[in-house]
C-alpha positions as CSV (number, residue, x, y, z in Angstrom):
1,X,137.6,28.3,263.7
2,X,134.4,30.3,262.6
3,X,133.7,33.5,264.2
4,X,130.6,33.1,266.7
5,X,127.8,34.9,266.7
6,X,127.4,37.9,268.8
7,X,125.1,38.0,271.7
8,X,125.2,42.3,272.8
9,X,124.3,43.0,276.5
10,X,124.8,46.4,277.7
11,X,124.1,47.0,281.6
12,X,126.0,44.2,283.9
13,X,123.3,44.2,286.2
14,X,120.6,41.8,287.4
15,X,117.9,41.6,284.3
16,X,121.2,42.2,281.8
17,X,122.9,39.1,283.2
18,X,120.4,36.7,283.4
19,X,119.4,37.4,279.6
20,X,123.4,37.2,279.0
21,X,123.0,33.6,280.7
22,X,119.9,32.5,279.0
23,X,121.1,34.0,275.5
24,X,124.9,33.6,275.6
25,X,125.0,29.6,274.6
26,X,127.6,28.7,272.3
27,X,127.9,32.6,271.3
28,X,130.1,35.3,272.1
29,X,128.8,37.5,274.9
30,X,130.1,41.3,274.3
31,X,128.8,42.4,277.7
32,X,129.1,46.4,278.4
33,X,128.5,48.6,281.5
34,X,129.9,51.8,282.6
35,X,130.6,50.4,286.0
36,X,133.8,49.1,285.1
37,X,134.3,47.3,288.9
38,X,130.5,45.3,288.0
39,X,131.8,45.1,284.4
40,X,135.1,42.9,285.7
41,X,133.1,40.8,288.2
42,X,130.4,39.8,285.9
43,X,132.9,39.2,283.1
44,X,134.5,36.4,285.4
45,X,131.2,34.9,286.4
46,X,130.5,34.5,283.0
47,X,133.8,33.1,282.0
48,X,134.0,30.9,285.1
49,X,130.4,29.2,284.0
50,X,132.4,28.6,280.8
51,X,130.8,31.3,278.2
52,X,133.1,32.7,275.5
53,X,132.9,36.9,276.3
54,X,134.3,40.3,275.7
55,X,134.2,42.7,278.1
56,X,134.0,47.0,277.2
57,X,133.4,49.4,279.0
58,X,130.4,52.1,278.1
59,X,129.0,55.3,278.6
60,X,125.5,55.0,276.4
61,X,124.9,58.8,276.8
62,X,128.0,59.3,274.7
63,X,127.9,58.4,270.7
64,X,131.5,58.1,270.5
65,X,131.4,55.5,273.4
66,X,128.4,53.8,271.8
67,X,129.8,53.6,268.4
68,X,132.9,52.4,269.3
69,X,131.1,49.4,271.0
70,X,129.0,48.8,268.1
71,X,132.3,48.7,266.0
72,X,133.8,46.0,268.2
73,X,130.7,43.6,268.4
74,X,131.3,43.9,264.4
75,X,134.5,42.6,264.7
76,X,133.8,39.8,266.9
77,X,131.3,38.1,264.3
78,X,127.7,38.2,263.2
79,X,125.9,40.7,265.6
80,X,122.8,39.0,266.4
81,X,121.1,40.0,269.6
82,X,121.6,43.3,271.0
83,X,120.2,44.0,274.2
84,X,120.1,47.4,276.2
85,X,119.4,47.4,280.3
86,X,121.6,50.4,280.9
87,X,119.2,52.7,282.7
88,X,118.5,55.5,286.1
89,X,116.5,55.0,287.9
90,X,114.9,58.3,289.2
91,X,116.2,58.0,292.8
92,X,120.2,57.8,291.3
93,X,120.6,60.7,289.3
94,X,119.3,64.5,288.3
95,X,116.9,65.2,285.2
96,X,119.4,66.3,282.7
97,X,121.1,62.7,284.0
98,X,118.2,59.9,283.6
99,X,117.5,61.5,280.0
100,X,120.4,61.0,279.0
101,X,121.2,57.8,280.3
102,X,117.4,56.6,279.5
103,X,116.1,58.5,276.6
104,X,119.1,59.6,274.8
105,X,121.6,56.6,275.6
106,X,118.4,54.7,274.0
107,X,118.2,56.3,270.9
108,X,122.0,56.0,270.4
109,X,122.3,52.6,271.4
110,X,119.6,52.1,268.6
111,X,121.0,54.2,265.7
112,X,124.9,53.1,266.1
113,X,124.0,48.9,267.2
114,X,121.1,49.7,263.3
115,X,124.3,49.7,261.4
116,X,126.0,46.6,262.6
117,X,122.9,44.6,263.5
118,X,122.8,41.3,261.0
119,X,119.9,40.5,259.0
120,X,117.8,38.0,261.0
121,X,118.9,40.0,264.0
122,X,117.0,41.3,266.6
123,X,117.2,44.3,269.7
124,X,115.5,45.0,272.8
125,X,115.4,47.7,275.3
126,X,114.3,46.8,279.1
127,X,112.8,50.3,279.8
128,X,110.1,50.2,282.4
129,X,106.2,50.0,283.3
130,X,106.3,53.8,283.9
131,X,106.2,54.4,280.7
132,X,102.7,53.3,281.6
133,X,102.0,55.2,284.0
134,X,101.9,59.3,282.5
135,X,99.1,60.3,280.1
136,X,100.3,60.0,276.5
137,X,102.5,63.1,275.1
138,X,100.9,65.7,272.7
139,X,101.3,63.9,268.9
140,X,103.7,66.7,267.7
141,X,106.2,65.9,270.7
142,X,105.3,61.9,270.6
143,X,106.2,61.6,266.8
144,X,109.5,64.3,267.2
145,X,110.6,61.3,270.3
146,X,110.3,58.7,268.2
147,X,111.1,60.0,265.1
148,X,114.2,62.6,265.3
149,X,117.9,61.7,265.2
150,X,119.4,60.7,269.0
151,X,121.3,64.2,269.1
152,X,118.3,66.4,268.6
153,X,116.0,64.8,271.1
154,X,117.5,66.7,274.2
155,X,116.2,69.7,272.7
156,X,112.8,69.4,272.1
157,X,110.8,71.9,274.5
158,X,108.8,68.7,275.5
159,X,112.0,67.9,277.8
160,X,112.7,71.8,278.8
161,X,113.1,72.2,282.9
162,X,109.3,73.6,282.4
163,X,107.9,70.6,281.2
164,X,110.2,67.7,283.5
165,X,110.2,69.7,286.8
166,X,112.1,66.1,288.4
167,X,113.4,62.9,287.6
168,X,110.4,61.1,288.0
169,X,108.5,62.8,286.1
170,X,112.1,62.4,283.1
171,X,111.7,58.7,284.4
172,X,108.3,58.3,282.9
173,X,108.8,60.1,279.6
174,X,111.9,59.0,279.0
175,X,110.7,55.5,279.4
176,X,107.5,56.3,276.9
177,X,110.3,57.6,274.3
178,X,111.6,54.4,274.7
179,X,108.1,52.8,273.6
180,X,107.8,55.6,270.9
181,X,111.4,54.8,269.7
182,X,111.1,51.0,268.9
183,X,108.0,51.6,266.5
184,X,110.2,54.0,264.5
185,X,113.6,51.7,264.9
186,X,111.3,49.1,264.2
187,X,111.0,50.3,260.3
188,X,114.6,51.0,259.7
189,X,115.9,47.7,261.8
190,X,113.7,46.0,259.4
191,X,115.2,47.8,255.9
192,X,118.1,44.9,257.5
193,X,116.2,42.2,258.3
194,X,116.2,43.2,262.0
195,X,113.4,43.2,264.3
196,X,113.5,45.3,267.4
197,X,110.7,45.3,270.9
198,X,111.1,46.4,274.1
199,X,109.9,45.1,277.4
200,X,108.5,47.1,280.4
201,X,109.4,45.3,283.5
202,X,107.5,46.3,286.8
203,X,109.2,45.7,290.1
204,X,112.0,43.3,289.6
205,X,114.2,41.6,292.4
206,X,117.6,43.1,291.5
207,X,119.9,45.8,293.5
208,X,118.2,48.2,291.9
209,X,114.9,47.5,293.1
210,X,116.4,47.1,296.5
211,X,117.9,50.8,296.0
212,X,114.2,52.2,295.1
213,X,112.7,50.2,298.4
214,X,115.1,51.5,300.6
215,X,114.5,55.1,299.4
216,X,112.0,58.0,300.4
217,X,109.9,56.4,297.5
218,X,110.1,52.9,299.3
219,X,106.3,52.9,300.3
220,X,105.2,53.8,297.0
221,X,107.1,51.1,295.6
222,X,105.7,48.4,298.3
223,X,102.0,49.8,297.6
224,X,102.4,48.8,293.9
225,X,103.6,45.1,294.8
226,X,100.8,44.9,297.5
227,X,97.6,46.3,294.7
228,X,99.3,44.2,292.1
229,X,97.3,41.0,291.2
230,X,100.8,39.1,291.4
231,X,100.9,40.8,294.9
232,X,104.9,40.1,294.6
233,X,108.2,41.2,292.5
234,X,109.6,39.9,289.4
235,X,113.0,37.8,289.4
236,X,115.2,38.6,286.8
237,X,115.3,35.2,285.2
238,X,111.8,36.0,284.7
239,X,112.0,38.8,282.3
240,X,114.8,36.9,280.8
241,X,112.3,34.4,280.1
242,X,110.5,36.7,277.5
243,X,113.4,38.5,276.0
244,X,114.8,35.1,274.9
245,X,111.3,34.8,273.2
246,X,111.4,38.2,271.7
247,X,114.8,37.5,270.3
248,X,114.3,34.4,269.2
249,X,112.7,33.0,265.9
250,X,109.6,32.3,267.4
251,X,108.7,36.2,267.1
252,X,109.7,36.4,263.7
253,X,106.7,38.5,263.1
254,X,106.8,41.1,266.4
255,X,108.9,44.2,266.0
256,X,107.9,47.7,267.0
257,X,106.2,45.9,270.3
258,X,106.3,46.5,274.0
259,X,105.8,43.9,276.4
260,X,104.3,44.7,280.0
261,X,105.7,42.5,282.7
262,X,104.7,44.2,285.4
263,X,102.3,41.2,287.8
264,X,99.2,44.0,287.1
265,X,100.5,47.2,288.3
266,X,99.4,48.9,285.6
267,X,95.9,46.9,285.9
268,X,95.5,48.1,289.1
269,X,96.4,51.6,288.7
270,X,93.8,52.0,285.6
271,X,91.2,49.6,287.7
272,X,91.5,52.8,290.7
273,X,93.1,50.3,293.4
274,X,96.3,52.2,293.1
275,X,96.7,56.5,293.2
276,X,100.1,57.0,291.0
277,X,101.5,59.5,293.2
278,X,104.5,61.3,290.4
């Protein structure tokens, strides 16, 4: 029997498995967390709804962890899709934590998943509308977060204590790296015949989102939805609605991109009807 090709999900969570649904048709699903508990449940509802998978565990802040991955989805068959939703949120973990996790695990996922990817291929990153949301980076630090290799980027003094003071604050620019990194991934996915976007989802109806409600932040978080023109939350299937676009053939000619999907937040924070409060 021919191998299949090779669908890459990494995060288990609520926007990571309904793309693995909506993407995971007659392929093989190589689905990754670091939550190995999540991991093993959403392995057997996948399995149980009949999709052909392969289960690893991952930590995407580690290159050893994220290369090794890589090297098995290689194995499997023809990596074609490779989609990263592993990501803190800035009410679960410390600075040093969320850039690693979200600005760092991104870069690596790209460089290690840029050697394996097939040509026709394609990669996305979920990262988030607060990349939206800070004012853009000085163009010496912007270009070094989009441009220098994954194991130099904790270093640069624009992510020194000084300059991220909290998480939010490492939320945001880690999430604008994010936006930074696919335009320069974008260039050497494509010396493979890969194309790689990202998507920016606002407030989206998943465990997560219900973590961030029910924290100090909550109100903040219920002011967005309420100024938004949508005036409600995101599903998950929803973003994985316009992922399957992004990796599919129909956007043969979008890499580098971000998509907002965020009902208007942003909108409504640029339009005044919404203070940002970081």
């Amino acid at each position: 029997m021919m191998a299949k090709d090779v669908v890459v999900i990494i995060g288990a969570g609520g926007i990571g498995m309904a793309i693995a649904r909506r993407q995971g048709f007659g392929k093989t699903v190589l689905l990754a967390d670091w939550n190995a508990d999540l991991l093993s449940k959403a392995a057997q509802e996948l399995e149980a709804a009949s999709y052909a998978v392969a289960a690893r565990q991952v930590d995407v802040s580690s290159r050893a962890s994220v290369a090794a991955l890589a090297d098995t989805a290689a194995t499997l068959g023809s990596v074609m899709q490779v989609v990263n939703t592993a990501g803190l949120s800035p009410n679960m973990a410390s600075v040093d934590k969320v850039l690693a996790v979200d600005l760092y695990g991104t870069a690596l996922v790209f460089e290690e998943f840029g050697r394996v990817i097939a040509p026709g291929g394609a990669g996305l990153v979920i990262s988030s509308m607060a990349g939206h949301m800070g004012e853009r980076l000085p163009a010496e630090a912007e270009h070094a977060l989009a441009h220098n290799p994954a194991d130099e980027l904790l270093a640069l003094p624009c992510l020194s204590m000084d300059a991220v003071p909290n998480s939010m604050v490492g939320y945001i620019v880690a999430k604008r790296a994010n936006i930074l990194r696919v335009q320069a991934e974008a260039i050497r996915w494509g010396t493979r015949g890969a194309r790689v976007n990202a998507i920016s989802p606002g407030i989206v109806a998943t465990p997560l989102a219900r973590h961030e409600l029910d924290s100090p932040s909550g109100d903040g978080y219920r002011a967005m939805i309420a100024a938004s023109p949508a005036g409600r939350m995101a599903p998950p299937e929803e973003i994985a609605v316009a992922a399957g676009f992004l990796l599919g053939p129909d956007a043969g000619f979008i890499t580098g991109s971000d998509l907002l999907i965020d009902g208007g937040v942003i909108a409504a924070m640029r339009a005044g009807e919404l203070a940002f409060r970081g």
